[in-house]
C-alpha positions as CSV (number, residue, x, y, z in Angstrom):
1,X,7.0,47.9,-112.3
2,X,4.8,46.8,-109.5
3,X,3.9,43.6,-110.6
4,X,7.9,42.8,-112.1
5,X,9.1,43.8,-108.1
6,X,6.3,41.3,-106.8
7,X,7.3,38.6,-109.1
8,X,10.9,38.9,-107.9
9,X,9.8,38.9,-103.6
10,X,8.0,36.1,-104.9
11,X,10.6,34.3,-106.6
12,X,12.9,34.7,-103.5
13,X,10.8,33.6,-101.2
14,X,10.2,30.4,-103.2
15,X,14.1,29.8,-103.7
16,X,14.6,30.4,-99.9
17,X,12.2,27.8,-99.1
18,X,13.7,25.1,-101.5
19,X,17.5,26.0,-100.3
20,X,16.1,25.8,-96.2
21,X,14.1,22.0,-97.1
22,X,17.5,21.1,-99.5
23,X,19.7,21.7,-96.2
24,X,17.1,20.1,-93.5
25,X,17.4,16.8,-95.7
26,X,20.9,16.6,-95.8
27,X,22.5,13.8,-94.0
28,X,25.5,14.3,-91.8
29,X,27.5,10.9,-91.4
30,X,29.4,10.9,-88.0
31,X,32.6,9.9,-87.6
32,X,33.1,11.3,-84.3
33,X,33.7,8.1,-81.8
34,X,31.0,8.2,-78.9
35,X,31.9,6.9,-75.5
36,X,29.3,5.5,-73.0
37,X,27.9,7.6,-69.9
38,X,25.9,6.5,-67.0
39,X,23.0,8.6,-67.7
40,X,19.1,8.5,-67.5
41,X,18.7,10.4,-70.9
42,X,22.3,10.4,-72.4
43,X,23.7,7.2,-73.8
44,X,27.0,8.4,-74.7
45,X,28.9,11.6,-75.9
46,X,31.8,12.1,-78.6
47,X,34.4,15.0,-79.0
48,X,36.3,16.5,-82.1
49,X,38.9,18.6,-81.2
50,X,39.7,19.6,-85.0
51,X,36.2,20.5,-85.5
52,X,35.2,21.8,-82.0
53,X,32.4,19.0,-82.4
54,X,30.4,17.5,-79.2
55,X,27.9,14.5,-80.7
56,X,25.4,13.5,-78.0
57,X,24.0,10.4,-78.3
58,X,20.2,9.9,-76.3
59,X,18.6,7.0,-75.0
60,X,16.0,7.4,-77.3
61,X,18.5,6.8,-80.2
62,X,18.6,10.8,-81.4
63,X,22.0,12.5,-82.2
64,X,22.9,15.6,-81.9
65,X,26.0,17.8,-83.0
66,X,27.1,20.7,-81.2
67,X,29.9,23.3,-82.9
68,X,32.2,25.6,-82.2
69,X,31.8,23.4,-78.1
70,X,35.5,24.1,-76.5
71,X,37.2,21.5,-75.6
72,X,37.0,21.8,-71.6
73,X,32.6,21.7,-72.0
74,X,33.5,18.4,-73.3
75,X,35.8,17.2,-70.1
76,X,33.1,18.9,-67.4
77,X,30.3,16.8,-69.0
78,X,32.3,14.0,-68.9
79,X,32.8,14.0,-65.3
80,X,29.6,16.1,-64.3
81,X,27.4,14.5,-61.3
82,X,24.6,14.4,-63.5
83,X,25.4,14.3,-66.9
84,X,21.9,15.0,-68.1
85,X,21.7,18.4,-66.0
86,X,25.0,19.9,-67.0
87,X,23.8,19.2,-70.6
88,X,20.8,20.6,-69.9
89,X,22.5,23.8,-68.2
90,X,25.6,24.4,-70.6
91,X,25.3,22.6,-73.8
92,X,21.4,22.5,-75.3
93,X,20.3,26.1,-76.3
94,X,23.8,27.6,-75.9
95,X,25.4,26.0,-78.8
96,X,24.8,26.2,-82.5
97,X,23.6,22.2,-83.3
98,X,22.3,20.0,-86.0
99,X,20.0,17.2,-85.9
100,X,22.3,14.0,-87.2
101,X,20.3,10.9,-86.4
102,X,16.4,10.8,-85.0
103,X,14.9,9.1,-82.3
104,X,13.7,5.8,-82.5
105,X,10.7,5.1,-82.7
């Protein structure tokens, strides 16, 4: 009985795995349109209202998609001093996000 409840951790744990690398290689294609900022580490930043979506664009050429951002995060990065600091301060860490486009390299 031992072994059969083993196999089955075991078999769980390897299906986990393969379902976590299956949804890190998905691609997500952006169609959210970008606008330029005057920035020295964000290039430009996009908005969905239908899918509470912020995409934000870096120098370096990484993308980045925030959800369930309201709308008015959106509008106060926009016309922040320093866009990099009120990213810093109210988007990264505080928002769900996925990784859409890497740096360049």
């Amino acid at each position: 009985m031992r072994r059969n409840t083993a196999l089955i951790v075991i078999a769980i744990v390897l299906l986990t795995l393969d379902s976590a690398a299956a949804a890190e290689q998905r691609q997500i294609t952006s169609r959210i349109a970008r606008q330029p900022v005057h920035s020295h580490a964000l290039a430009a930043v996009g908005y969905s209202k239908r899918l509470r979506a912020l995409e934000v664009e870096f120098v370096n050429g990484a993308i980045y998609r925030y959800s369930n951002v309201p709308p008015e995060i959106y509008h106060d990065l926009l016309v922040a001093p320093s866009q990099a600091h009120f990213y810093d301060a109210n988007v990264r860490g505080h928002f769900p996000a996925v990784h859409v486009k890497p740096r360049r390299r």
